[in-house]
N, C-alpha and C positions, 0 to 999 in steps of 0.2 A: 112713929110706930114702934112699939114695943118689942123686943126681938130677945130680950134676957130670959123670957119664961117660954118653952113649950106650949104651942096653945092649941087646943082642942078645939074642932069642927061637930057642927050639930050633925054631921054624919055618925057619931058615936064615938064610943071611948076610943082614944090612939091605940092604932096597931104597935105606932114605934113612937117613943118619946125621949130625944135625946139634949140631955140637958149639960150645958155649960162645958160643950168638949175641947180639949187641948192637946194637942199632938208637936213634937218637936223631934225636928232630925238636924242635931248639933247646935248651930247660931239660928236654923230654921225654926220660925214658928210656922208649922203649915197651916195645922187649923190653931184657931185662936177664939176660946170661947163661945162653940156652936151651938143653936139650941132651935129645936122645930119638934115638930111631930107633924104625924101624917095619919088619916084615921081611915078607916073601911070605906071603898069606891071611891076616895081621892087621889087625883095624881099631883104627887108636891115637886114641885121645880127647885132644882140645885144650878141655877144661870148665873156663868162666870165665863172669865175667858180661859185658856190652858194655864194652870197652874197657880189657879186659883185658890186650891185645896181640896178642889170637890172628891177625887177619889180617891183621895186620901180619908177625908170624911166618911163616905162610904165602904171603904176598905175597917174602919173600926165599927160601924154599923152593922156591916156584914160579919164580924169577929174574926177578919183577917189578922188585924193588928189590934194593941195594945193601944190606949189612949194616957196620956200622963197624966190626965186630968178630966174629972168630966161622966158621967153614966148615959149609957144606951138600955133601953126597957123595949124588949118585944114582948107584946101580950102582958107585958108588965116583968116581964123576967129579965134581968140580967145578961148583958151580951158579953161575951166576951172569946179569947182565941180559945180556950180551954172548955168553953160551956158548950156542949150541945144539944142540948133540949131546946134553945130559944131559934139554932138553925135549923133546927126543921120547919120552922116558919117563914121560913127565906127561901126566894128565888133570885139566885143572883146571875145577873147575867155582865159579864165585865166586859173591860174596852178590846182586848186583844182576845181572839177566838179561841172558845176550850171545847174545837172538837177534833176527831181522829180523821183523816184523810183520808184515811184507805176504806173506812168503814161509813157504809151509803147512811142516808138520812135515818132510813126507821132503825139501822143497826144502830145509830148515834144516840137513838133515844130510847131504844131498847136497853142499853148499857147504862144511861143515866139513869134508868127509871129504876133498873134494879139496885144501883146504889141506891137510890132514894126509898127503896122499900116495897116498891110495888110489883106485883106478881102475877100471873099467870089471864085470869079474865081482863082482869082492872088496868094489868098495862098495857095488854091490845087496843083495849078501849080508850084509852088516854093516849096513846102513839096516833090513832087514828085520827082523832078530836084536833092532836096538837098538830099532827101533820095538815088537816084542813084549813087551821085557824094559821097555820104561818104560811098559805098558800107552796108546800111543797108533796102536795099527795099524788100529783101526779110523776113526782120526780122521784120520788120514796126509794124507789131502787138502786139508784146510780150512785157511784162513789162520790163522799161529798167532796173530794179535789177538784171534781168537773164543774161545781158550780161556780157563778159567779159572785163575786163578793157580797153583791147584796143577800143573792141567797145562804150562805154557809152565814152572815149575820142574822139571818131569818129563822136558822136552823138554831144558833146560840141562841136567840131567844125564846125557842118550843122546848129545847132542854131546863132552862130555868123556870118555864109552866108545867112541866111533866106534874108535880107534885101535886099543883093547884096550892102554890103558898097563899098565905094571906099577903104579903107584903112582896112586891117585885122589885128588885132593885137592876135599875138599868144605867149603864155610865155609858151617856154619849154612845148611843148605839147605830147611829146610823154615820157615821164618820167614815168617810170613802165608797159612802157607797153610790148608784146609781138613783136616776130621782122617780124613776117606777118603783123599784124597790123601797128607798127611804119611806115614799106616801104607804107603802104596804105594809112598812114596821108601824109610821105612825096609827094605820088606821087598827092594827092588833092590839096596841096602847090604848085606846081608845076605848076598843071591844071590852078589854079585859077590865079597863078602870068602870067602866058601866055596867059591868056583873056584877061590880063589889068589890074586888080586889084592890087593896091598896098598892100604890107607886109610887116607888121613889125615883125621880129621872132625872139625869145630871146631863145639862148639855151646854153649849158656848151659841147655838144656835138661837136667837130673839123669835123668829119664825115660831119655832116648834116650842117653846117653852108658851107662847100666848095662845096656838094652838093645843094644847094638850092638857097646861094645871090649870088647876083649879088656882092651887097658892105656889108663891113663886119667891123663893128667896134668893136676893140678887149676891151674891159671895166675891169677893176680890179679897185678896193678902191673906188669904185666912180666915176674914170674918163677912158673918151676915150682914152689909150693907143696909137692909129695907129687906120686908119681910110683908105680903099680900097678895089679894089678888090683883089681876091686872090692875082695873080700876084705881085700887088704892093705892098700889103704886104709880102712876100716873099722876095720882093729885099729889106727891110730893114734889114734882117739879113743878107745879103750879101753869105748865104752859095751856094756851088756849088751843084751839085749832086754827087752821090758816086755809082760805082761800083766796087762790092765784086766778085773776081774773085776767085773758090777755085780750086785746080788740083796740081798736081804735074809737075816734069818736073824742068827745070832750070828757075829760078824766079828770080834769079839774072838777068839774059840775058832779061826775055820779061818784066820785069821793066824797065830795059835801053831802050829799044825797043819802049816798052807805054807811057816813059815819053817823047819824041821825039815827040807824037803828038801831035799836032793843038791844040783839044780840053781839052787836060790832064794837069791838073794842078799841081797835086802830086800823086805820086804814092808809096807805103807803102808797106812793108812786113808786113803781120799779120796773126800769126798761120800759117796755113797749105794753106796759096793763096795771094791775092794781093790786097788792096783797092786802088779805084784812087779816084780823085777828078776829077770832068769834068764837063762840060758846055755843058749842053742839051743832059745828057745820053742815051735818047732813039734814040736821030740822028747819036748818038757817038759808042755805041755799038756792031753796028756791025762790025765796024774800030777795034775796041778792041779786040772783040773775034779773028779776024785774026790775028791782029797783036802779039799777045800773042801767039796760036798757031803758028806760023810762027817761033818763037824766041824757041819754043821746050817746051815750055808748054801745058801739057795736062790738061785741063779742067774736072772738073765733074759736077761744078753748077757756072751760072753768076748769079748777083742780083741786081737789082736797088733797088735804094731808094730817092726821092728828097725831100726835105724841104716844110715843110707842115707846118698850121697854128700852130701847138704843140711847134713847134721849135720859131717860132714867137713870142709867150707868152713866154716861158721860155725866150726868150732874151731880153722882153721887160721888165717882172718881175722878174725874177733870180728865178723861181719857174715852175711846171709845172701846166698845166691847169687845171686839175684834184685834184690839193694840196691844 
């Protein structure tokens, strides 16, 4: 898979196109030749482990930082630490919380909205919208030190929507938090990427990165690994799916029996049942269960399992994602 050229989604032209980036801090090469783009109602996956380079990446995206090599194009414009015209099309929301303690939820939004420009009708109207949409309207009042992590991440996320950007950039936003609250961030990701809104999301988590993009670029050392949707990253490691058949019964016989199918590619004795190898287990499975009972095997537990992006990175680094 192709991963040197930016590549554009039939969702429309790229909100952000960042071609061939390089950043270096002394003997470091963090990022190392990046290149994606993300276009309107896509949410594009930044999946690496820590210190991968992902917010580093996104820190010159954002026109925090300098790149040594390399262009970022919002809207087609020029990113950069000096440019501002192209950050007004950003909402960024970083890893370590950018809001004020002492000052409650709507005060926190009230303050960023007026940096952001907005005024008197328009940002009641928007304080309100974002306060619903990050579920803290009922809490609107209270200084935001009293909440809990998940929510004061809840609230860093309604201040980087205030504007309504086109592009949201999120790094690993739900990191310490609670898993009522995490499913609450995701499902506002969700919201927002199905209005239109484009996303950029950087996370270490495999869960949230298959739930969420659309396209998913796997990043270690620096560089883009594999670059797809799930799917197609998948078929780079070539695995099939597996079903774990355990029971007793002659297993000699409904091996012979299971390998004879269509869809079974190997079939194994292990321990006390059977693994197969097979092609689109969940369509194959019921084929299986009969044909196994049929051959005089009794069953007590079947199991799927298919290839997921974990297996992905360990094939593409010889390591797992989490290491």
């Amino acid at each position: 898979m192709d991963t040197a050229t930016p590549q554009v989604t039939s969702r429309g032209t790229a909100v952000l196109e960042v071609s061939d980036l390089v950043r270096r801090f002394g003997d470091l090469t963090a990022v190392d030749g990046v290149s994606f783009a993300v276009s309107p109602g896509e949410t594009y996956g930044l999946l690496g482990p820590n210190g991968a380079g992902k917010t580093t990446a996104i820190s010159i995206v954002a026109g925090l930082l300098d790149a040594d090599a390399g262009t970022v194009l919002v809207r087609g414009d020029h990113m950069g630490p000096e440019r501002v015209a192209p950050k007004r099309h950003l909402g960024l929301v970083p890893q370590e919380l950018a809001i004020y303690p002492e000052l409650s939820a709507r005060e926190n939004l009230m303050f960023f909205g007026r940096l952001h420009g907005l005024r008197r009708g328009e940002l009641r109207r928007r304080v309100a919208e974002v306060l619903e949409l990050i579920g803290l309207a009922d809490r609107a009042k209270e200084p935001s030190k009293k909440f809990s992590g998940g929510m004061k991440r809840r609230l860093n996320i309604g201040i980087g929507l205030l504007h309504q950007p086109d592009l949201l950039i999120l790094d690993e936003p739900t990191v310490g938090v609670d898993p009522q609250s995490r499913n609450a961030i995701l499902e506002s990701v969700e919201a927002m990427s199905g209005a239109g809104m484009a996303v950029l999301y950087t996370t270490h988590y495999m869960e949230e990165a298959e739930r969420l993009c659309d396209r998913i670029a796997i990043i270690d050392a620096g560089r883009i690994q594999a670059e797809g949707t799930r799917s197609q990253l998948i078929q780079i490691v070539g695995e099939l799916d597996e079903i774990r058949l355990a029971g007793t019964g002659d297993l000699a016989a409904a091996a012979a029996r299971l390998q004879a199918l269509p869809a079974v590619h190997k079939v194994a004795e292990v321990g006390r049942g059977l693994t197969l190898q097979v092609r689109e287990a969940p369509t194959a499975v019921a084929g299986v269960v009969t044909t196994a009972g049929g051959a005089g095997m009794d069953l007590t537990d079947v199991e799927i399992s298919r290839p997921n992006l974990e297996s992905v990175f360990l094939h593409l680094t010889g390591r797992a994602l989490r290491d």
